[in-house]
C-alpha positions in Angstrom: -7.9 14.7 75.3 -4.8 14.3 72.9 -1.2 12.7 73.2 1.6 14.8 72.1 3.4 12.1 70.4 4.3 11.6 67.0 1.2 10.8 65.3 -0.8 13.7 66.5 2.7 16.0 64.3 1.8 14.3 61.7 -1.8 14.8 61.9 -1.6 18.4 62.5 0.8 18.6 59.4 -2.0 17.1 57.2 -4.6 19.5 58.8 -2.3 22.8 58.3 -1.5 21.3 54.4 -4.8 21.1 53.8 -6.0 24.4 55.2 -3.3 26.4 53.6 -4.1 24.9 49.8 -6.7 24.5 47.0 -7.6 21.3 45.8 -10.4 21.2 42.5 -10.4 17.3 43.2 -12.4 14.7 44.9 -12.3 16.1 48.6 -14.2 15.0 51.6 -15.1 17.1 54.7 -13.5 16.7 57.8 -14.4 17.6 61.5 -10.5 18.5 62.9 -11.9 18.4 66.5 -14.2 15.0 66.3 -17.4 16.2 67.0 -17.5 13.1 69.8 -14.9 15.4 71.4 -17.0 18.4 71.6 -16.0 19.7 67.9 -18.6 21.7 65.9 -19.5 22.1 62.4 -17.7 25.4 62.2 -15.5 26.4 59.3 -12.4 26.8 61.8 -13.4 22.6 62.6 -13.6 21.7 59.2 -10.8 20.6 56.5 -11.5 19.3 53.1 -9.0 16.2 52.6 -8.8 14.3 49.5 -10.0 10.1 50.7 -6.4 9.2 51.1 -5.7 11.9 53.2 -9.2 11.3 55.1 -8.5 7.9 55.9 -4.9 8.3 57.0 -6.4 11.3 59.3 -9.2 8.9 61.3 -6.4 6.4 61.8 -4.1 9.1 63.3 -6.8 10.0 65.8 -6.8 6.2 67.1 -3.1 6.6 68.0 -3.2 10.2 69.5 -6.5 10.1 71.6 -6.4 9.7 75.4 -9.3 8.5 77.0 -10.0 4.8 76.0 -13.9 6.3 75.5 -12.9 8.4 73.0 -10.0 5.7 71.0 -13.0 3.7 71.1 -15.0 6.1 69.2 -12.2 7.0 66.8 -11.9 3.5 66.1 -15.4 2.8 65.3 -15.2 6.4 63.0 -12.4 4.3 61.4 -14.0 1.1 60.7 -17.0 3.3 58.6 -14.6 3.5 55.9 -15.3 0.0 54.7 -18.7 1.8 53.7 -19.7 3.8 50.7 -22.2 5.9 49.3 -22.9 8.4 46.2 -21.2 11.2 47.7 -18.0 9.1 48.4 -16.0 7.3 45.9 -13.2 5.1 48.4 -12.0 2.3 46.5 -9.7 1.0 49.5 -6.8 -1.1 49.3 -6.9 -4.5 50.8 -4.3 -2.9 53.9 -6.4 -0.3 54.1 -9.7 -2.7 54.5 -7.9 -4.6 57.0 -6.7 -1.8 59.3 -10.5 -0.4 59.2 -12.7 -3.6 60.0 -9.3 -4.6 62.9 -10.6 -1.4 63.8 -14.1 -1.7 63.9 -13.5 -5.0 65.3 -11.6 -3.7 68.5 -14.5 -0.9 69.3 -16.7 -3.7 69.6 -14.8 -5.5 71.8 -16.3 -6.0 75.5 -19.2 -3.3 74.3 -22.4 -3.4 76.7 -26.0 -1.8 76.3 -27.3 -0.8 79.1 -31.0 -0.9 79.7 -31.8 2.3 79.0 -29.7 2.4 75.8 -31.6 -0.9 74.9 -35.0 0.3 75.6 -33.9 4.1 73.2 -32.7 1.5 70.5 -36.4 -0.5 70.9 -38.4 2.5 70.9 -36.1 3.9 67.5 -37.1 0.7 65.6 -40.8 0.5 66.1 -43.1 1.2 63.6 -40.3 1.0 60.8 -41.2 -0.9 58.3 -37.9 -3.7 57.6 -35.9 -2.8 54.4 -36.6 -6.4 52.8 -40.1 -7.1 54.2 -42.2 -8.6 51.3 -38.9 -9.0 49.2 -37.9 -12.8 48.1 -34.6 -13.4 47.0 -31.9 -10.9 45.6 -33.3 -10.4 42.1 -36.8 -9.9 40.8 -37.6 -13.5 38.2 -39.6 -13.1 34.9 -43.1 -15.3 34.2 -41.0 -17.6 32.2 -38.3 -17.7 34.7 -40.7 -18.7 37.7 -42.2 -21.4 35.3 -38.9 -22.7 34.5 -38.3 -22.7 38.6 -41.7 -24.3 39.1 -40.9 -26.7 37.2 -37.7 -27.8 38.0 -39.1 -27.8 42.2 -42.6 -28.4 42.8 -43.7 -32.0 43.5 -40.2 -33.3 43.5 -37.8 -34.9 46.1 -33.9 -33.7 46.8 -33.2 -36.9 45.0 -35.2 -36.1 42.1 -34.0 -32.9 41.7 -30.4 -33.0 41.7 -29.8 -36.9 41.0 -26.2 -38.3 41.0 -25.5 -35.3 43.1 -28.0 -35.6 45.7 -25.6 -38.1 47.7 -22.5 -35.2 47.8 -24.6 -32.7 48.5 -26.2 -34.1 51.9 -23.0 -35.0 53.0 -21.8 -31.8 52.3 -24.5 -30.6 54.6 -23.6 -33.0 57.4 -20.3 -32.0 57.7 -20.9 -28.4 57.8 -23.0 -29.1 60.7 -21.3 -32.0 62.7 -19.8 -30.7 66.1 -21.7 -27.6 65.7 -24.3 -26.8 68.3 -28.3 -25.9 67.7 -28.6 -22.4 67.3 -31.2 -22.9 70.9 -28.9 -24.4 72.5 -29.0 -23.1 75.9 -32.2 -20.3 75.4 -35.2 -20.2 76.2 -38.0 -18.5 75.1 -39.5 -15.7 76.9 -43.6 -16.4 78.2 -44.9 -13.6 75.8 -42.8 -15.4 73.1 -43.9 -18.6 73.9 -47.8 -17.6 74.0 -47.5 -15.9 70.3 -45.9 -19.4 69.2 -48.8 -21.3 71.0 -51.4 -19.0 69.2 -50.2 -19.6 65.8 -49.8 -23.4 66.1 -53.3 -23.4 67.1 -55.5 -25.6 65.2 -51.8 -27.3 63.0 -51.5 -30.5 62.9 -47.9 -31.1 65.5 -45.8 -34.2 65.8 -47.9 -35.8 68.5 -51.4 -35.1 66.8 -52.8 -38.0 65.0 -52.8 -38.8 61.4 -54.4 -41.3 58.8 -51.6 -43.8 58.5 -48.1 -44.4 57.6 -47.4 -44.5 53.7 -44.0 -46.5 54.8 -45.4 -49.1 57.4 -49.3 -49.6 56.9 -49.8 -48.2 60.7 -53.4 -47.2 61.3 -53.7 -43.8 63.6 -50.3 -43.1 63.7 -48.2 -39.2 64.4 -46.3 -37.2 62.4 -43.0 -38.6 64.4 -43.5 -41.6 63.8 -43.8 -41.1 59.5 -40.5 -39.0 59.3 -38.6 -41.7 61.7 -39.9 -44.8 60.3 -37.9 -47.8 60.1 -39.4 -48.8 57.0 -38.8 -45.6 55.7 -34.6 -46.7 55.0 -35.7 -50.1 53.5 -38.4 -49.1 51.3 -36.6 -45.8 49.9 -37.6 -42.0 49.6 -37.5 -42.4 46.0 -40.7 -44.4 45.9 -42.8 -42.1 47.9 -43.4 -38.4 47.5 -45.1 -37.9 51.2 -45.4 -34.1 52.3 
């Protein structure tokens, strides 16, 4: 389960150091067997380190374990560090960030669900309600705030709204995306998925249905395709029209 090499002496140096002292600082509880490994929540398996000490510990275990099951485990234990909560204050340094998401990064290397594992995870997340669902944006906006926005959006074109700048910022766009492929490249919907899409476009006006006429070109009975790729669209100007 272990290699007897030098990182698991200094690993059980920290462990004995720890057990054989008191500490009234920050400390945080440590399983010396990995409970992955078959260790238990016993007082014998537990050592309070201080976060320095903790972190130092999980990356010792990814140099002295034997079976690549377990270093994977020990790795991923490691890469949690990057994480925080109320009950532990680790304010990392940027070596110490990079060793832990390297970390993190080789667990997840080559890693496979099975089935069964997929189906457990499916049946976990039903019926849990999404952190963010009815939440829009990343801070809440006051009445005068939303006015402002209201404003400032509704009822205007890209031009309109950012003027001079309107030009930089599509070609900004364009080469962020250029050589880049569709994010559908190469999937395909499943038939259930495909029937819930087909139920909700139901009675939507799509690209092939037929419309009034085109505000660009005069056309009588003319589709939606037709409006956005117009050819009098580019000689006329956007600027003139406010089409939705």
């Amino acid at each position: 389960m272990f290699i007897e090499n030098k990182y698991k002496k200094w690993y059980d140096m920290i462990i004995a150091n720890a057990k054989n002292r008191e500490y009234e600082g920050y400390v945080e509880r440590h399983h010396i067997i990995p409970r992955c490994m078959g260790g238990t929540n016993d007082t014998e398996n537990i050592a309070e380190l201080t976060a320095r000490e903790h972190f130092v510990c999980h990356w010792l275990l990814t140099k002295c374990v034997s079976k690549i099951f377990y270093r994977k485990k020990m790795q991923n234990a490691l890469g949690k560090f990057v994480q925080c909560s109320r009950y532990q204050e680790r304010n990392l340094t940027s070596r110490q960030y990079e060793i832990a998401r390297k970390a993190i990064s080789e667990a997840n290397k080559n890693r496979f669900y099975s089935e069964e594992t997929r189906k457990i995870m499916s049946e976990k997340s039903k019926g849990r309600t999404p952190w963010n669902k009815g939440l829009k944006g990343s801070q809440k906006c006051s009445d005068e705030k939303k006015a402002l926005l209201s404003e400032l959006y509704i009822g205007k074109t890209f031009d309109e709204r950012f003027g001079e700048k309107a030009t930089l910022i599509k070609e900004k766009i364009s080469e962020t995306k250029t050589g880049k492929p569709s994010g559908m490249l190469g999937k395909t919907h499943s038939p259930d998925t495909r029937k819930r899409i087909s139920e909700n476009n139901k009675g939507k006006r799509g690209p092939q249905q037929r419309t009034d006429s085109c505000p660009f070109c005069s056309k009588e009975n003319v589709t939606a395709r037709h409006i956005k790729f117009c050819q009098q669209k580019n000689w006329i100007g956007k600027n003139n029209f406010n089409y939705t």
